[in-house]
C-alpha positions in Angstrom: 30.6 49.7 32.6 31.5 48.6 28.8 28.5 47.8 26.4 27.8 44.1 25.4 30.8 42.9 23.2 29.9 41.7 19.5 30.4 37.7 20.8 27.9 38.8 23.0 25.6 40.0 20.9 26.4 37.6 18.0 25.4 34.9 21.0 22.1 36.8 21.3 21.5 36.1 17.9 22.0 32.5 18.2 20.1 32.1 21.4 17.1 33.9 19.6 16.9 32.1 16.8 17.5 28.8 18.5 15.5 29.4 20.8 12.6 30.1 18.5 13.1 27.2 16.5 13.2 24.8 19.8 10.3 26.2 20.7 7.2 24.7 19.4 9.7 21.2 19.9 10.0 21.8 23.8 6.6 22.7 24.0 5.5 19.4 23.3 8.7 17.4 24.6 8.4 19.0 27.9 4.4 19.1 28.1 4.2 15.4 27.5 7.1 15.2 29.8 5.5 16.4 32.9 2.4 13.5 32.2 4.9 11.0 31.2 6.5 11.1 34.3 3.6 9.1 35.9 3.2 7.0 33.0 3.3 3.1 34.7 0.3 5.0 37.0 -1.2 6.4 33.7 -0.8 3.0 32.4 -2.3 1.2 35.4 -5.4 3.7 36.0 -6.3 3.6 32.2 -5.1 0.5 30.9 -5.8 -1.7 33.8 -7.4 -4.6 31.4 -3.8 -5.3 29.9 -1.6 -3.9 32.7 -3.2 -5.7 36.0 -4.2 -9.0 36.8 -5.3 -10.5 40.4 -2.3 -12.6 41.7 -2.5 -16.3 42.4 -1.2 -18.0 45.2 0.9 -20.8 42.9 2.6 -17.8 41.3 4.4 -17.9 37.8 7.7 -19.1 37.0 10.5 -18.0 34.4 9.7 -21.2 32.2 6.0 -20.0 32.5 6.7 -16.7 30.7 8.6 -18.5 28.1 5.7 -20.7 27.4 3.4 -17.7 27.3 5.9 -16.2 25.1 5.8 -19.5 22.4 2.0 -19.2 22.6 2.1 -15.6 21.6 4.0 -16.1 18.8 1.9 -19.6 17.6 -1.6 -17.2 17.9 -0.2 -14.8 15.3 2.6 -16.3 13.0 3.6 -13.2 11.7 4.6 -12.1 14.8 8.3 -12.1 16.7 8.1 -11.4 20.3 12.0 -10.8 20.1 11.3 -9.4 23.9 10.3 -10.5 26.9 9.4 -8.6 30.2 8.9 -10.3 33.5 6.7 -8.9 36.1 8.3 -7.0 39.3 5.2 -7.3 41.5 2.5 -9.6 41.7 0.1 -8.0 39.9 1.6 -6.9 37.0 1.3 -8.3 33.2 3.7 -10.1 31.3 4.6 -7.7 28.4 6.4 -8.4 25.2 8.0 -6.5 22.5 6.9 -7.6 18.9 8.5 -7.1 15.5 7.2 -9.1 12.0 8.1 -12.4 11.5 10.2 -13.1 8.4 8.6 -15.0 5.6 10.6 -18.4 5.1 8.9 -18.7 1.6 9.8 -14.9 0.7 12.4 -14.1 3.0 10.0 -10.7 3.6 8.9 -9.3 6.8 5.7 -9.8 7.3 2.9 -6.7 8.2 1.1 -6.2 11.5 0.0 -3.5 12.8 0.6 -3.6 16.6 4.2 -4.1 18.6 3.8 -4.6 21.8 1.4 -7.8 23.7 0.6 -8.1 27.2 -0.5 -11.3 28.8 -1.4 -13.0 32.3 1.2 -14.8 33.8 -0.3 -16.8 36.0 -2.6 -18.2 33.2 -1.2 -17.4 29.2 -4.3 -15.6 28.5 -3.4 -12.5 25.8 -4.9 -9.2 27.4 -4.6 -7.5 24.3 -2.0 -5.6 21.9 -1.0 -2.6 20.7 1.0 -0.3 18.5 2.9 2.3 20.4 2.1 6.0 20.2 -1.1 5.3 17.7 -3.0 8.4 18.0 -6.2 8.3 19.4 -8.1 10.2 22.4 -9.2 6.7 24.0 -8.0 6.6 27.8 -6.5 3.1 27.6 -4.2 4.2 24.6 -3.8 7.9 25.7 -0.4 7.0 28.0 1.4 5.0 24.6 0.1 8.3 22.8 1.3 11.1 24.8 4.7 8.6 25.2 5.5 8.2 21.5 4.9 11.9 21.3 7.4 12.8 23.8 10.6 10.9 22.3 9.1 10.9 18.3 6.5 13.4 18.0 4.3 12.5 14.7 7.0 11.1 12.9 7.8 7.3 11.9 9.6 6.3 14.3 13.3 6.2 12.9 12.7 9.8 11.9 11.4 10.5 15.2 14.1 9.4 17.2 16.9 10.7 15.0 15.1 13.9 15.0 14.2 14.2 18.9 18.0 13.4 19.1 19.2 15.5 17.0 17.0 18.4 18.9 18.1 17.2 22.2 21.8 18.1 21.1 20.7 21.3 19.8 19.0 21.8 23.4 22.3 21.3 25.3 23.7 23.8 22.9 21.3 26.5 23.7 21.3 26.0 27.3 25.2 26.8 27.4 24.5 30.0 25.3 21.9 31.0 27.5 23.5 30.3 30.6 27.0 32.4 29.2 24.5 35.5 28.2 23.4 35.5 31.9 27.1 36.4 32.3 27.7 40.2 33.4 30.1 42.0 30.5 33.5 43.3 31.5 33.8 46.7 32.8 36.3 49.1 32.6 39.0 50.3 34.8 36.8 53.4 36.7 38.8 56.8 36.0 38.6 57.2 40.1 40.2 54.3 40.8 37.8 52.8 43.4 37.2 49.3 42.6 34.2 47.9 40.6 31.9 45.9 42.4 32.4 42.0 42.3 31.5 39.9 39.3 29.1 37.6 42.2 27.7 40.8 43.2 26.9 41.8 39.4 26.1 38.7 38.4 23.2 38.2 41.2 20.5 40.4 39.3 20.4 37.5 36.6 19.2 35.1 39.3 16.7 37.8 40.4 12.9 38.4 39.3 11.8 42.7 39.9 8.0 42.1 40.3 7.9 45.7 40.3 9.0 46.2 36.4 7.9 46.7 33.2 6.1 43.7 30.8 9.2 43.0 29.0 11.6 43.3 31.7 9.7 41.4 34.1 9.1 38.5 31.2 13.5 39.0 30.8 13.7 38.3 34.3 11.7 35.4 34.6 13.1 33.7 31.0 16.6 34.2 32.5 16.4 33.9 36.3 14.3 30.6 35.8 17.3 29.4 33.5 19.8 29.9 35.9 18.0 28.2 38.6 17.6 25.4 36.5 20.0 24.8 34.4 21.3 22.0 35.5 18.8 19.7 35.4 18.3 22.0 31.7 21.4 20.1 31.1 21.1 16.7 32.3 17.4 16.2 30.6 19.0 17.7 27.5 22.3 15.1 27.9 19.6 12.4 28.7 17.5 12.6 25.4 20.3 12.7 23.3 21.3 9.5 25.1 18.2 8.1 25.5 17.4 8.7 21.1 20.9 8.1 19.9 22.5 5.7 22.2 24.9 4.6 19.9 25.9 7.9 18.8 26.6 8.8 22.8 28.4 5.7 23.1 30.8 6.6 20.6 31.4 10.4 22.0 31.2 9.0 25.9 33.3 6.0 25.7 36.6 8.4 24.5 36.6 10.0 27.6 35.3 7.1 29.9 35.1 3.0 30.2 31.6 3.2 28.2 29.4 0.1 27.1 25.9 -0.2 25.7 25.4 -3.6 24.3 21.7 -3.1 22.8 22.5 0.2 21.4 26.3 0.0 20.3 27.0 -4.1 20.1 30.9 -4.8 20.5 30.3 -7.2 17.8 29.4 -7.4 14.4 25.8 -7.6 12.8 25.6 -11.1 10.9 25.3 -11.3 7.0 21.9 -12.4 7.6 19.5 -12.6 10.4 19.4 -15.7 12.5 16.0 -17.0 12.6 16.0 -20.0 14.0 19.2 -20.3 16.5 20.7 -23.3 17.5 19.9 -22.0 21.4 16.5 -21.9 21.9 14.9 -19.1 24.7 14.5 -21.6 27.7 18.2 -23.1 27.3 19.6 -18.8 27.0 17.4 -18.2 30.2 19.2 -21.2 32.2 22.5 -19.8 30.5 21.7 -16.0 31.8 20.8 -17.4 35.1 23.9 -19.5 35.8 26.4 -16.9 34.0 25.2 -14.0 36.2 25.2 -16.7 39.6 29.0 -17.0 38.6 29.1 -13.2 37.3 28.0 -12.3 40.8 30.7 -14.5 42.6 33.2 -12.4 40.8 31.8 -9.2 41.6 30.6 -9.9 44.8 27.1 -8.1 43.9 23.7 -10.0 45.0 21.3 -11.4 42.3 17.3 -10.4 42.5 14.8 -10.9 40.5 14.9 -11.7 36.5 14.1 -8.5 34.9 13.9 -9.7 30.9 14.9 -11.8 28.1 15.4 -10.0 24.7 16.8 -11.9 20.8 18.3 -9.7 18.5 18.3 -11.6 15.3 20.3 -9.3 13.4 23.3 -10.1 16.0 22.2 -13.5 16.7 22.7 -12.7 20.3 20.3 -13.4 23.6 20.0 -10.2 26.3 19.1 -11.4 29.6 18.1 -8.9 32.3 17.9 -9.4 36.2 18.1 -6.7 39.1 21.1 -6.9 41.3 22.5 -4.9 44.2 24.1 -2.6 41.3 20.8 -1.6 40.3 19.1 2.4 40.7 16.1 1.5 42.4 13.2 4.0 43.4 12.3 5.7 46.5 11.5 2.3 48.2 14.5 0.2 47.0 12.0 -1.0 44.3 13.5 -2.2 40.7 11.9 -0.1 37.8 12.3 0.1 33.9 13.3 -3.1 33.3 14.4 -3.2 29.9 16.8 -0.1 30.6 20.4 -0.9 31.4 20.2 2.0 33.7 18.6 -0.2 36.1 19.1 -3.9 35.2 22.5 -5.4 34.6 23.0 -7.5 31.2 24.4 -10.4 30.2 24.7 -11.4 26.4 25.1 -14.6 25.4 25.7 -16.1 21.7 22.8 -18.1 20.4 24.7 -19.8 18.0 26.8 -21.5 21.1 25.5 -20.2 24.1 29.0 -18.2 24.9 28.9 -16.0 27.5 30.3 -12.7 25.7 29.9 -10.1 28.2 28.6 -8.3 31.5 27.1 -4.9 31.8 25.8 -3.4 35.1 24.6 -0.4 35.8 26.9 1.0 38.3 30.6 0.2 39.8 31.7 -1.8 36.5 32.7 1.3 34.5 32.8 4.7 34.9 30.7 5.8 32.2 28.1 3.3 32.7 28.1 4.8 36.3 27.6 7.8 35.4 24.8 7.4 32.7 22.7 5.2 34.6 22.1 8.2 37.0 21.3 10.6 34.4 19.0 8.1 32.9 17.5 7.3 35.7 16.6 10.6 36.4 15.2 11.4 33.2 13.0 8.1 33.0 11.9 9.1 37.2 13.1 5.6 38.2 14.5 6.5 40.8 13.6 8.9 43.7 9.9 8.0 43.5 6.6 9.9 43.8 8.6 12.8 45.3 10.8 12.8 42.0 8.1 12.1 39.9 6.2 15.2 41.2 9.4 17.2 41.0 9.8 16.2 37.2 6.2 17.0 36.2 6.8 20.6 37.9 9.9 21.1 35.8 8.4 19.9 32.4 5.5 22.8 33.1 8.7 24.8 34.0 10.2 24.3 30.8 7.2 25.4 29.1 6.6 28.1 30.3 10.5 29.3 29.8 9.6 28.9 26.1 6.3 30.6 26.1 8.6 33.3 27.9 11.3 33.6 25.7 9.0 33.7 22.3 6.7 36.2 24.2 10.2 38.3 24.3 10.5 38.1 20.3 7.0 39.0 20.1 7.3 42.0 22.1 10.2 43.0 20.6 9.5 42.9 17.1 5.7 44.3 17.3 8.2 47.6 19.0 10.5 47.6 16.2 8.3 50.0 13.9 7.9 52.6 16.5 11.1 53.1 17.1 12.3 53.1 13.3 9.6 55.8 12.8 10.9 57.5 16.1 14.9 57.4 14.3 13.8 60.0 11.3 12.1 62.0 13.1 15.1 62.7 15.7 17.0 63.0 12.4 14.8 66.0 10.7 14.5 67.4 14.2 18.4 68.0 14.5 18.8 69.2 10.9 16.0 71.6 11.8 17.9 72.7 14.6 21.0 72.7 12.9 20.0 74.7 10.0 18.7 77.9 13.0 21.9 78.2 14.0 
């Protein structure tokens, strides 16, 4: 058998040094990762004053939340709740997005210092508000915490998510050099002719773990057989928070190969010259819009409408999003709709609010390809679909994925603490043949 070829060890290299720098990175990612994965029960369990309310028999309706929504806005003026979430069970809170208001006397953004507002929506009362990922060890902000951690770490938030991108790229990068090293090298033609054995057959001690060997080689088997086992979900979470931090940037690479739309992330139309504040359509009149565009939406595509999912206004784009589930949706274990301001599980119609054109449809499956596609990796990722067995099985691979890194830096460790030894034990090998060398 031939010796590793210099790609392969230049790839050793890489993987190393890669893997080293990911590290510390997929430490946290995947640790937060495993608890994340039961966040809404998190959420519920720990934040149940703004995330649960008793249910009332004369139930809510979509004007409701809109009125909640105005009322919002009029208790703290320099507020924007540019988003709106509706409830998907009975008792669940209304929540809403919020951004600062814009001055009219300045033309400024005003400063607040929470983003997000939950609410009853049975009777307007605010529940309280927050600013996501604000660190703090209290249980009832620990799930927003451990959240803003996993897709930002400590970083403002633009940084954050262009950074956690950026490293989710790098991830997918190392996983394909990892996976090649678990490759078997070429071997050479046997000078006895009899046949080498099978590349399957050489390849199977990668996917193996030898309990019975050394530190380092056990640790090298369990790094590398673990990889192999799960690389592809290594993949897909890796795919999936690129997506998930860059969505535009994967809109761009994703829609060359495949039909490919993301209207929140990569808008087919242009940003306006300056943000429209005060549009011409007002919420209630996009909501009646969004509900009769998608009832003739869904005679067209022969899918079934559910329930409203959410309402969102992006001023810079002076366009309405509204959300409801359909029978394209990715529901959980139970048929259930979940994360309902993704557009992996809610389709999306955008309407102008300067006319209240309809400009567009986006569902989550069996419209385009690439939307297809992406919705089931997101889903995946985000555990909305599959339910507590998937959850469970996410959590499991997080710890997984930590302990591969602990693994693979325990490797360099080990390594480089042996390097000394045998540099000393080179010299002396040295002396010892010019010794022997010199008694002939």
């Amino acid at each position: 058998m031939s010796g590793p070829s210099q790609l392969q060890q230049l790839t050793v290299k890489v993987h190393r040094y890669l893997g080293l720098a990911l590290a510390l990175f997929l430490i946290l990612i995947a640790g937060t990762g495993s608890i994340i994965a039961f966040y809404d029960d998190l959420e519920r369990v720990l934040n149940t004053r703004m995330r649960v309310v008793t249910p009332q028999p004369g139930g809510w309706t979509l004007h409701d939340a809109l009125v909640i929504r105005e009322r919002l806005e009029a208790q703290d003026p320099r507020s924007h709740a540019f988003s709106l979430q509706f409830p998907q069970k009975p008792d669940e809170t209304l929540f809403s997005r919020v951004m600062p208001a814009i001055d009219p006397l300045t033309g400024e953004a005003f400063e607040i210092d929470y983003d997000q507002v939950f609410a009853n929506p049975y009777t307007g009362e605010r529940l309280g508000q927050r600013l996501i990922g604000a660190a703090t060890l209290r249980p009832s902000g620990l799930p927003s915490f451990l959240y803003y951690l996993h897709y930002a770490l400590i970083f403002p938030l633009g940084l954050g998510i262009l950074l956690m991108g950026g490293l989710a790229l790098v991830w997918a990068v190392e996983c394909l050099v990892g996976f090649y090293l678990t490759l078997p090298p070429k071997v050479k033609k046997r000078k006895d002719g009899n046949p080498s054995r099978p590349f399957l057959q050489r390849w199977a001690t990668s996917w193996k773990i030898n309990r019975a060997s050394n530190g380092n080689r056990f640790l090298l088997d369990l790094h590398r057989a673990s990889g192999l086992w799960l690389f592809p979900l290594l993949m897909i979470f890796a795919v999936t928070g690129f997506a998930l931090n860059l969505g535009g940037y994967y809109a761009g690479i994703v829609s060359k190969f495949a039909a490919y739309e993301h209207f929140q992330e990569a808008p087919p139309w242009p940003a306006l010259a300056a943000p429209l504040l005060d549009p011409p359509v007002d919420w209630f009149e996009a909501a009646d819009l969004g509900q009769r565009y998608f009832a003739e939406q869904a005679k067209i595509g022969g899918f079934a409408l559910r329930k409203p999912a959410a309402i969102e206004y992006r001023r810079d784009l002076g366009v309405y999003f509204f959300l409801m589930h359909t029978s394209r949706d990715l529901g959980d274990a139970q048929g259930n709709p979940t994360e309902t301001n993704s557009p992996a599980t809610a389709a999306t119609i955008a309407i102008d609010a300067r006319n209240g054109a309809f400009l567009g449809l986006q569902l989550p499956t069996g419209q385009r390809a690439g939307n297809t596609a992406t919705s089931w990796l997101m889903a995946l990722h985000v555990t909305a679909i599959g339910g507590r067995a998937w959850q469970i099985a996410v959590s499991a691979f997080g710890l997984l994925v930590v302990g591969m890194s602990v693994t693979g830096v325990l490797l360099w460790w080990r390594r480089r603490k042996a390097r000394p030894t045998i540099r000393q034990a080179a010299p002396a090998s040295g002396r010892s043949a010019s010794l022997a060398k010199d008694s002939v």
